[in-house]
VOGU-3710 file (C-alpha; in Angstrom, 3 decimals, decimal comma):
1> xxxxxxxxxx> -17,675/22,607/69,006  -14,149/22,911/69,336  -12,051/23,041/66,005  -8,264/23,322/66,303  -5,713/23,199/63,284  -3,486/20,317/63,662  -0,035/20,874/66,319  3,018/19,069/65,860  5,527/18,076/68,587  6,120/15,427/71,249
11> xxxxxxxxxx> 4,149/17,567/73,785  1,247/15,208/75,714  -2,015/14,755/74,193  -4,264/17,806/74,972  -8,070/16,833/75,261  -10,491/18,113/72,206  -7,197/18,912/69,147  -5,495/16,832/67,086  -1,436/16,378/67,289  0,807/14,959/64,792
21> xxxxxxxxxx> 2,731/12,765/65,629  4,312/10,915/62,166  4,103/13,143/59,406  5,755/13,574/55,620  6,257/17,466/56,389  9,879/18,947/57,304  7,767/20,101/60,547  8,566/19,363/63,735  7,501/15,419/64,786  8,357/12,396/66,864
31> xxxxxxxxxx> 9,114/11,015/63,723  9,514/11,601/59,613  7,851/9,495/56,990  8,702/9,692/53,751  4,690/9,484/51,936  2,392/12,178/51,968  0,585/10,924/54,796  0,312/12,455/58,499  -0,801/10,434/61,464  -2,416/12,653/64,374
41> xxxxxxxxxx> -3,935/11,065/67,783  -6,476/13,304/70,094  -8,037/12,404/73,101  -11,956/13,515/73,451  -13,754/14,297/76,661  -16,759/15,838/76,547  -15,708/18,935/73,592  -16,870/17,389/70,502  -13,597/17,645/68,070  -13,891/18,599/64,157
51> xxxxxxxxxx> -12,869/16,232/62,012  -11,690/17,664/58,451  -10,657/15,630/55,374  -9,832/17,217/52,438  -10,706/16,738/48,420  -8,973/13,503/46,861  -7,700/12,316/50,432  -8,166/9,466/52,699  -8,823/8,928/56,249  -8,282/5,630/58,591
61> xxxxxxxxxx> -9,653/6,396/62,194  -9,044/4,089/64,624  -10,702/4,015/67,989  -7,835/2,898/70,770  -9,832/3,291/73,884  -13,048/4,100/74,956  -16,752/5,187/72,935  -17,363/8,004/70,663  -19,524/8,827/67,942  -18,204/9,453/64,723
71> xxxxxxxxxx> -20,324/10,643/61,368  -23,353/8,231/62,672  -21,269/5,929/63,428  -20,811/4,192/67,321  -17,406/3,091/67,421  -15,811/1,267/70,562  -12,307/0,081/71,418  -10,744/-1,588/68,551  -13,090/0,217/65,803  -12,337/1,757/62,850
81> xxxxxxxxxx> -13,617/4,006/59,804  -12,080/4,531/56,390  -13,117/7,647/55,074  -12,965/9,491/51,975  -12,568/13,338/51,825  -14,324/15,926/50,551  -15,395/15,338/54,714  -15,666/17,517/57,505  -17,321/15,816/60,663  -17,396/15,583/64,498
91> xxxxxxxxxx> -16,497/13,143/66,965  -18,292/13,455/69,688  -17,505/10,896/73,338  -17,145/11,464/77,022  -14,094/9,442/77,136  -11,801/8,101/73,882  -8,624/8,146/72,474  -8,431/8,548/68,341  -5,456/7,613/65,998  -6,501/9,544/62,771
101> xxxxxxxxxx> -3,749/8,475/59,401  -4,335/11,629/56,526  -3,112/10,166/53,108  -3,581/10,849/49,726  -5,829/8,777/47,306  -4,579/6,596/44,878  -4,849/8,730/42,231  -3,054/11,518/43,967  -0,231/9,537/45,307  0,730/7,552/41,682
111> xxx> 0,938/11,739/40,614  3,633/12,904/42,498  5,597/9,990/42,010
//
């Protein structure tokens, strides 16, 4: 299994590890949001890819092209999952592209207001 921290940047998707491409962070990314929520998109081939959600976070995966496998789950085009973290899975396909949006739960967000 291939597990990769998340990269920020504009660079092209790489196959198998997530990249940011919105996030809340004073990182480096297409664009800045202002909520403490990151949105990273991958593109799976074959390498399974690790899918880690933190405690007292939520995840929204969509499915944008192709098939993949994700916690039990068969997930086509157009799918998607709302997950809730503690959570580390896989995503396993031989051909999709993933938009995965990290944000914080409810609880968590009306805190650091």
């Amino acid at each position: 299994m291939t597990s990769s921290k998340p990269q920020r940047g504009s660079a092209p998707i790489r196959t198998a590890t997530w990249r940011s491409s919105r996030t809340s962070s004073t990182a480096n990314s297409s664009i800045a949001i202002w909520q403490d929520a990151t949105c990273y998109v991958a593109r799976v081939e074959g390498t399974p890819l690790a899918l880690s959600l933190g405690a007292d976070r939520y995840g929204f995966l969509f499915l944008a092209g192709g098939e993949a496998e994700v916690a039990g789950e068969s997930l086509r085009a157009g799918d998607a999952l709302r997950l809730q973290g503690p959570l580390e899975t896989t995503i396993r396909s031989a051909g999709a592209e993933l938009v995965f949006w990290d944000t914080p739960s409810l609880d968590q967000a009306q805190q650091s207001r």
